[in-house]
Backbone as CSV, one residue per row, in Angstrom:
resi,resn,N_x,N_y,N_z,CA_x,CA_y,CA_z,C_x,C_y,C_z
1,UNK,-3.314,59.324,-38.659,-3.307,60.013,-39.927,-1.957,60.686,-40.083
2,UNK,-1.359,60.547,-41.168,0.147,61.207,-41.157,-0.243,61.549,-42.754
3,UNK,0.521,63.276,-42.765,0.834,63.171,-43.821,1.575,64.080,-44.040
4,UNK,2.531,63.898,-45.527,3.818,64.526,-45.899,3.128,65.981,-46.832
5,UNK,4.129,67.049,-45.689,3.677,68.270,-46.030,5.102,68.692,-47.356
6,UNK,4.416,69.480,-47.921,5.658,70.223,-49.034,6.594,70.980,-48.674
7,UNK,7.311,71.557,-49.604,8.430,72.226,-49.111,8.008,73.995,-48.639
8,UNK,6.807,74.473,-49.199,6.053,75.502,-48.508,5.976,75.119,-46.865
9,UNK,6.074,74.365,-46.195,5.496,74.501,-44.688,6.774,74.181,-44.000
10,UNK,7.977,74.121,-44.535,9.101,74.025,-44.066,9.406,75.041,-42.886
11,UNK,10.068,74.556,-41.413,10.236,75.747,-40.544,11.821,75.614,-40.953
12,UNK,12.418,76.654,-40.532,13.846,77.155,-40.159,14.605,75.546,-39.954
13,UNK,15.847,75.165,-41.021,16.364,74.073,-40.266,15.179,72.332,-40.749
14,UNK,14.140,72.782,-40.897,13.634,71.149,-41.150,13.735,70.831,-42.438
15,UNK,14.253,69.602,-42.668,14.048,68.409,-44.091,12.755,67.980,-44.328
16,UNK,11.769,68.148,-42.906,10.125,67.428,-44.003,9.607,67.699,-42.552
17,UNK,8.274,68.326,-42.590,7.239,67.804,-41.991,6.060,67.008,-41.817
18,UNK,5.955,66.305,-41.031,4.942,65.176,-41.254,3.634,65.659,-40.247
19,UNK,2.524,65.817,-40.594,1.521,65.829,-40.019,0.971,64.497,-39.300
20,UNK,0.752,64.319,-38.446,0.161,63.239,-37.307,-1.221,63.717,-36.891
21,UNK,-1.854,63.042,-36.712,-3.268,63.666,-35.525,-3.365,61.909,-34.477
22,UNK,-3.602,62.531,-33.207,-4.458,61.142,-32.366,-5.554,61.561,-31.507
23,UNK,-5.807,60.498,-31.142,-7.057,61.083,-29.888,-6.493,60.725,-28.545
24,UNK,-7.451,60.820,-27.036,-6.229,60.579,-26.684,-7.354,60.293,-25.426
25,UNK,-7.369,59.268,-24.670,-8.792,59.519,-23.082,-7.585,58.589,-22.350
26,UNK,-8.160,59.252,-21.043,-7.414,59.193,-19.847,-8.290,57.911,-18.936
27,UNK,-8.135,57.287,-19.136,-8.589,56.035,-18.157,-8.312,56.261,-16.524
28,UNK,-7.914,57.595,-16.103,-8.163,57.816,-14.568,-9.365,58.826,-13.929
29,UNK,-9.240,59.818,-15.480,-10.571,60.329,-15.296,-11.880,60.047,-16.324
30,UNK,-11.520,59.820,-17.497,-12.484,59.707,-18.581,-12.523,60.671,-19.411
31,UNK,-11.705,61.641,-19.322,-11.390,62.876,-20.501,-10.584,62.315,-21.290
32,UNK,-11.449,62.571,-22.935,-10.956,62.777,-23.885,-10.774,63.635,-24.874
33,UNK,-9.341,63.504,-25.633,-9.113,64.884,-26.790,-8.475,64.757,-27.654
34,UNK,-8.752,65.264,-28.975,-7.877,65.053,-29.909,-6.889,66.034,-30.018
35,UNK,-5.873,65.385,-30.867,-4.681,66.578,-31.018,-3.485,66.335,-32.371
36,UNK,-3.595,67.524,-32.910,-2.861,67.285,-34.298,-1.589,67.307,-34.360
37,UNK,-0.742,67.036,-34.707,1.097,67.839,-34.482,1.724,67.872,-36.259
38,UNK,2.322,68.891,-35.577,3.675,68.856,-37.347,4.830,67.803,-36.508
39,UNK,5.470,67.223,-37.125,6.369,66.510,-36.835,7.676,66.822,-37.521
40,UNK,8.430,67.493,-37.123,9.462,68.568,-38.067,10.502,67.078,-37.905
41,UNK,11.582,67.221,-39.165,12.489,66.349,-39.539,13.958,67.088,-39.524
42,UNK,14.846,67.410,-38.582,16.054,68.178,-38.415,16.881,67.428,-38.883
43,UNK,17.877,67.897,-38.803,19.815,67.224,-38.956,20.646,68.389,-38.095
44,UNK,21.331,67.901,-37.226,21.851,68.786,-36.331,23.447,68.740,-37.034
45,UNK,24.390,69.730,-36.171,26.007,69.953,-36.709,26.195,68.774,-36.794
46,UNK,26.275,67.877,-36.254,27.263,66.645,-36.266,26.544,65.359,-37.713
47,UNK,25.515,65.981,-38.281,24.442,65.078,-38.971,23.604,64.140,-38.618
48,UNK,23.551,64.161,-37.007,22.278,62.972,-36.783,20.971,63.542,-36.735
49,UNK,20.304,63.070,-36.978,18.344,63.362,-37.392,17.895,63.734,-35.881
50,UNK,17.076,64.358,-35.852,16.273,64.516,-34.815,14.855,65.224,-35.223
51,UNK,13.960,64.541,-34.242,12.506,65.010,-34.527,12.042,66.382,-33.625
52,UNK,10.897,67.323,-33.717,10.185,68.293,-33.126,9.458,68.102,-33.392
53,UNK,8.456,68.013,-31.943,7.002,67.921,-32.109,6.100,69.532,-31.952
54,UNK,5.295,69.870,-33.290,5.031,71.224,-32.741,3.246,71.180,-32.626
55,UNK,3.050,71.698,-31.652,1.420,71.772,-31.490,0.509,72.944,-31.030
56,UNK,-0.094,73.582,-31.623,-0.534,74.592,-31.797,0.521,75.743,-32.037
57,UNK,2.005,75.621,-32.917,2.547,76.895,-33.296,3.741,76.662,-32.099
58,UNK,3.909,75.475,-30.779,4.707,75.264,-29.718,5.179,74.032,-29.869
59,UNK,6.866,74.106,-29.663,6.914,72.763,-29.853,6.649,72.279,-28.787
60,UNK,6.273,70.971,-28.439,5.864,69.860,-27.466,6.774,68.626,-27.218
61,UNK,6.600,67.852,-26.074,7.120,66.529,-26.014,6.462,65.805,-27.077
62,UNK,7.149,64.308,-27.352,6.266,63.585,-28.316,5.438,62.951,-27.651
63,UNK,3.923,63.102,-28.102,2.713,62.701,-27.674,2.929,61.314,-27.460
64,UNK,3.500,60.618,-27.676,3.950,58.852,-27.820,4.533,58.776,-26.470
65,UNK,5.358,59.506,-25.816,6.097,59.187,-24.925,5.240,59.969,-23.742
66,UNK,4.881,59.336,-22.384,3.866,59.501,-21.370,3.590,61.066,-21.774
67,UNK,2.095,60.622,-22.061,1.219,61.724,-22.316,0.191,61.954,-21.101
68,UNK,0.150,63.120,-21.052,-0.155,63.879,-19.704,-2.051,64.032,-19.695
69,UNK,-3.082,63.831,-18.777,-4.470,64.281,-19.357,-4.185,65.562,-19.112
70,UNK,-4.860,66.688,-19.823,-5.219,67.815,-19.575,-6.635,68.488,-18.534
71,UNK,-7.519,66.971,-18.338,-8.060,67.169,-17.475,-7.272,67.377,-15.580
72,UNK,-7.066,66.240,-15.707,-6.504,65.289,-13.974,-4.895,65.406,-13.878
73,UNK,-4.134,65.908,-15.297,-2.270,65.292,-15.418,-2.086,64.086,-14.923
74,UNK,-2.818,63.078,-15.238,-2.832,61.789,-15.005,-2.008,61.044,-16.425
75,UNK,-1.087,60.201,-16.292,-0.385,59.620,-17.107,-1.054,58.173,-17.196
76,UNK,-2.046,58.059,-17.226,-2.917,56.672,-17.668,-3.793,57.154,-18.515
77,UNK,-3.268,57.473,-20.331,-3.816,58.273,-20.929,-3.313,56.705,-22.100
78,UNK,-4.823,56.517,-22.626,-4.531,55.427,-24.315,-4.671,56.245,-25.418
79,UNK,-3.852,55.895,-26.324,-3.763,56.628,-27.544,-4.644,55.991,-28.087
80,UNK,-5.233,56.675,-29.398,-6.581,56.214,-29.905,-6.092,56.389,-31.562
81,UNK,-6.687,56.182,-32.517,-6.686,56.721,-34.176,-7.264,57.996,-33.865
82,UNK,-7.338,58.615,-34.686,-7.666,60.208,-34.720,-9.289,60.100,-35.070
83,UNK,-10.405,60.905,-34.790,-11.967,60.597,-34.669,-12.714,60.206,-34.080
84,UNK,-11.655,59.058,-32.904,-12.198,58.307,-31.844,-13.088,58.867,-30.746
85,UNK,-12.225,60.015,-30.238,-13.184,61.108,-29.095,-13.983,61.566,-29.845
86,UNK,-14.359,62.054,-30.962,-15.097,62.788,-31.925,-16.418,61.908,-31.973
87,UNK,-16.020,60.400,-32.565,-17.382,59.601,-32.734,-17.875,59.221,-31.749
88,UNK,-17.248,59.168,-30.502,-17.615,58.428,-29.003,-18.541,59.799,-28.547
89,UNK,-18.139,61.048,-28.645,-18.944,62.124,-28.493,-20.613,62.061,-28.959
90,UNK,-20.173,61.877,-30.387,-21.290,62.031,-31.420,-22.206,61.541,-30.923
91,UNK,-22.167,59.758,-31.046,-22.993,58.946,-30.317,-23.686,59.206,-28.695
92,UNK,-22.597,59.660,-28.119,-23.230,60.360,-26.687,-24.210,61.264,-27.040
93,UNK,-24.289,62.295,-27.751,-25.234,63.067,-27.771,-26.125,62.614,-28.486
94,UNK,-26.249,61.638,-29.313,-27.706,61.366,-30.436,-28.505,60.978,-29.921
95,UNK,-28.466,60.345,-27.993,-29.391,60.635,-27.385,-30.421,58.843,-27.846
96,UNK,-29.243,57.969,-27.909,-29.558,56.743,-28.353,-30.149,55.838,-26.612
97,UNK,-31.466,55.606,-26.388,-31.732,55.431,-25.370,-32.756,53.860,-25.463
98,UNK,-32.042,53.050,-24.046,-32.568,51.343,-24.536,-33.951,52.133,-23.826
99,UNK,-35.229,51.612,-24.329,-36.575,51.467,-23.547,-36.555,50.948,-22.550
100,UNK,-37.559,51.951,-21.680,-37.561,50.992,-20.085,-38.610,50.103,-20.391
101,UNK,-38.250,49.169,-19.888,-39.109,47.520,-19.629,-40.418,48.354,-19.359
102,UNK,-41.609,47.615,-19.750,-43.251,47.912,-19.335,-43.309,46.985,-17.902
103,UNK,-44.347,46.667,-17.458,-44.724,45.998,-16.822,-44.947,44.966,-17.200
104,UNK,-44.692,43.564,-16.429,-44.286,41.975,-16.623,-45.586,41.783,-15.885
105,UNK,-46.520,40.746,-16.651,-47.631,40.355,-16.575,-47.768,38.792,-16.134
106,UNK,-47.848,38.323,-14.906,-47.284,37.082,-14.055,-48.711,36.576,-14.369
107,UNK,-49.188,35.359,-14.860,-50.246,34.293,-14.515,-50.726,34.584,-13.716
108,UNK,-52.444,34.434,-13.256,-52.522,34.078,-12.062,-53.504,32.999,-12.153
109,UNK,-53.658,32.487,-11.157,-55.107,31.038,-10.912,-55.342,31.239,-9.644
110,UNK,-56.277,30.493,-9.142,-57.427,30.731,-8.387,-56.839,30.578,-7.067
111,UNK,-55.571,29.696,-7.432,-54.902,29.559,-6.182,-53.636,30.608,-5.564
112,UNK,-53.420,31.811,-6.335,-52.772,32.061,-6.791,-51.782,32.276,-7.806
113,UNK,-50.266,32.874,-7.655,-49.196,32.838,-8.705,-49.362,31.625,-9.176
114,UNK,-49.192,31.652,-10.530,-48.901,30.076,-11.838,-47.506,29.834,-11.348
115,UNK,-46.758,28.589,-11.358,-45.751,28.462,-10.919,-44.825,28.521,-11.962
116,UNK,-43.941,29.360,-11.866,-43.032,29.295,-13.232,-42.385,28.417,-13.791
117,UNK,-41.834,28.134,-14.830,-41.506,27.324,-15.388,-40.126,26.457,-15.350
């Protein structure tokens, strides 16, 4: 999800901020989390562009480049669309459960088990 913020949310120094969100699970432990960022748009003295990633009010590394779990600090972390941990949650809790099998009712004859088929 990205989106272009106005000239109200401008910090000190930025040309545009872009809002991002992803999700984010760690395939070493199985923790997952979402996480939003401003994506500030600079121009430094010399005029080349540079990005800031800010997240919760701090700027951060960019989430794109080896992202850390917050569970384990395990760097075997997949980026996801943003909702992903959210709906994978959801479904965990709705408590969606396969039926256990009844009891399997085998033939019998006089000689015993019917021989299967």
């Amino acid at each position: 999800m990205t989106e272009i913020s106005g000239q109200g949310r401008l910090r000190a120094g930025a040309t545009a901020v872009v809002t991002e969100a992803y999700a984010f699970a760690c395939m070493r432990c199985g923790y997952g989390w979402e996480q939003a960022y401003e994506i500030e748009h600079h121009v430094d003295a010399d005029g080349r562009t540079f990005v800031l990633c800010v997240a919760d009010g701090r700027v951060v590394p960019s989430p794109l480049n080896r992202p850390t779990c917050h569970s384990c600090d395990g760097h075997l972390v997949r980026i996801l669309r943003p909702g992903r941990v959210a709906s994978a949650r959801d479904a965990a809790h709705r408590g969606r459960r396969v039926p256990a099998a009844g009891p399997v009712e085998a033939p019998w004859t006089l000689k015993g088990p019917a021989p299967l088929p």
